[in-house]
N, C-alpha and C positions, 0 to 999 in steps of 0.2 A: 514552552510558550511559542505562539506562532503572532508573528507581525506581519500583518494586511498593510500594503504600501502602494506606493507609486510613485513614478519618481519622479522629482521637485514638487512635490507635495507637502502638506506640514507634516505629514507622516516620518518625516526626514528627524523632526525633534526625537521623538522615541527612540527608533535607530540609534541617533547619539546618543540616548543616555543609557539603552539597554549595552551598549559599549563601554562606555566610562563606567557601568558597573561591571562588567565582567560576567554578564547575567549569561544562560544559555538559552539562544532561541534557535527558531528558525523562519526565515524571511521570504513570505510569498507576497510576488507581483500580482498587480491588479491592473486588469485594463477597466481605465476610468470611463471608458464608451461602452464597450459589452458589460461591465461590470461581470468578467468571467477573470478566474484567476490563472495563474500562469500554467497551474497544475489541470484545470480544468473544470473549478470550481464554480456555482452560481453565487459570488461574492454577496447578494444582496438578501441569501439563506446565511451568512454568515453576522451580515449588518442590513438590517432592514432601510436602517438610513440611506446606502447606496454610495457610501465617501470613507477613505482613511485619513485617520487610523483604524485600525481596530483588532485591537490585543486578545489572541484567544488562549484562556490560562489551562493549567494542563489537566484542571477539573472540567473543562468543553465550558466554562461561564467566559461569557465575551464584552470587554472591557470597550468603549465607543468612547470617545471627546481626547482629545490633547488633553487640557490640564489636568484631567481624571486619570490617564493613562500614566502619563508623567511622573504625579503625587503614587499611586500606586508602586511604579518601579523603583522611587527613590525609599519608596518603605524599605524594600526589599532586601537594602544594603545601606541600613542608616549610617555605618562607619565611615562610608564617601562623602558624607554632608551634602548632598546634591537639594535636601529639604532640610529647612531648621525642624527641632524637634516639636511634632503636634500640642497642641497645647498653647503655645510659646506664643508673644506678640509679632517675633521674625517670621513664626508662620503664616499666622496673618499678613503679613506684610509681601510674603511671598505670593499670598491665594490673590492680592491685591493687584501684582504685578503680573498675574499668570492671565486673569481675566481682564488687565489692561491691555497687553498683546492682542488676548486673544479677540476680545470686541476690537477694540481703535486700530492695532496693526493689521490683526491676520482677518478681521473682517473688510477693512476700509481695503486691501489690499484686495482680497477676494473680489468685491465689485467688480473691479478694473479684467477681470477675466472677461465679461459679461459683453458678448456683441452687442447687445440691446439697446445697450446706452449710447446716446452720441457723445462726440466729443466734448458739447458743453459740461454735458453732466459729469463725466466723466475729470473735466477739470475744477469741478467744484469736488470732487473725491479728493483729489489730492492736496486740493488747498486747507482742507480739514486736515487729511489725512501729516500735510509738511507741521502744523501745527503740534501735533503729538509727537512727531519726532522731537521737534525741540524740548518736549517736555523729556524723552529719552536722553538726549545732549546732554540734556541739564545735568542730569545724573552719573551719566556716564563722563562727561567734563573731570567730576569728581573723586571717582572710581575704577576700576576694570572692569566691575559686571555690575546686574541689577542690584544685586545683593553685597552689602560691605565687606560680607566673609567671605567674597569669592564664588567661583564658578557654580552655578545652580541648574534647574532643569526651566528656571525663567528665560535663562540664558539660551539654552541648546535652542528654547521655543521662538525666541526672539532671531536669532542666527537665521533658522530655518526660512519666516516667512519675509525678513530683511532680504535672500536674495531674492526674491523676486521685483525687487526694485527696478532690475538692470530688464526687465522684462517688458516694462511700460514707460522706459526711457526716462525715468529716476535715477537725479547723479547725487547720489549719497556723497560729492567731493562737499553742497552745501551743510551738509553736518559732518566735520570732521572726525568727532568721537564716534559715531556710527561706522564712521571708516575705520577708525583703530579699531573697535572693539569686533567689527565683523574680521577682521585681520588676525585679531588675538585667537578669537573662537575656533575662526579656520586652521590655527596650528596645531590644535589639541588633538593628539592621535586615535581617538574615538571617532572625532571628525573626520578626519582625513579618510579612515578605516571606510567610515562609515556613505562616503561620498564615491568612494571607490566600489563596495558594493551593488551601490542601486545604480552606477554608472558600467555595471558586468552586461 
């Protein structure tokens, strides 16, 4: 398998979790301007969309979106629990949290890249956006991950687009459990692995 990235990108979720399984890939950079890859590829013959992630499996079929990608690699190695089993209402519960990230965090989050917008607007982004944190708090108050049984690929997703907080001068110190839990995440040696990579 080949992982299309960039780095602090949400392309950074996959990464971790194609690590915490142990999977074998290989990891080519993208520049997110030329949209040319690090080998000398035209990345947007690989993903028409023009953005990672994007998973290319060892049949040349090419895997696009975070939660898609995600649910995919945690098939791969059901024995790690990173997905409850299909079928199940935990899974459910999981697809719940994967597309709450991924609209309310890693979209509301995404805006804030956008020169376009002035600052007003921009500060109605994040007073929506502090809102949905707390609903995160709330759970994480309760627990260590999204999920009660522990570390998942909700988790890896959430991690990812959480740090870009520190980017548009969000002090995660107002949600505590945000702070613990991005702390927790950060120690997991997939993590770490994984952060040192795209940092070569």
């Amino acid at each position: 398998m080949k992982l299309y990235y960039a780095p602090h990108a949400c392309s950074l979720a996959p990464h971790i979790v194609l690590r915490e399984l142990d999977l074998p890939f290989e990891l080519i950079r993208v520049d997110n301007t030329t949209k040319r890859t690090a080998n000398g590829e035209d990345f947007l013959a690989i993903n028409p969309k023009g953005y990672v992630a994007a998973l290319q499996l060892d049949n040349e079929h090419v895997l696009t979106e975070g939660p898609a990608i995600l649910q995919y690699l945690a098939e791969l190695r059901p024995e790690a629990n990173l997905v409850p089993v299909s079928g199940t209402f935990e899974r459910v519960r999981l697809q719940e949290w994967l597309n709450f990230v991924s609209t309310e965090i890693h979209g509301g989050l995404g805006w804030l890249f956008s020169s376009q917008f002035p600052d007003e607007v921009k500060a109605l982004i994040k007073e929506k956006l502090f809102k949905r944190f707390v609903v995160l708090s709330q759970t994480l108050e309760r627990q260590d991950y999204l999920m009660a049984n522990g570390f998942s690929v909700a988790d890896a997703y959430l991690f990812t687009v959480l740090r870009w907080t520190s980017l548009f001068g969000i002090d995660l110190n107002q949600w505590p459990a945000l702070v613990r839990f991005q702390a927790r995440v950060d120690q997991r040696p997939a993590v770490k692995a994984a952060l040192a990579a795209e940092s070569e």
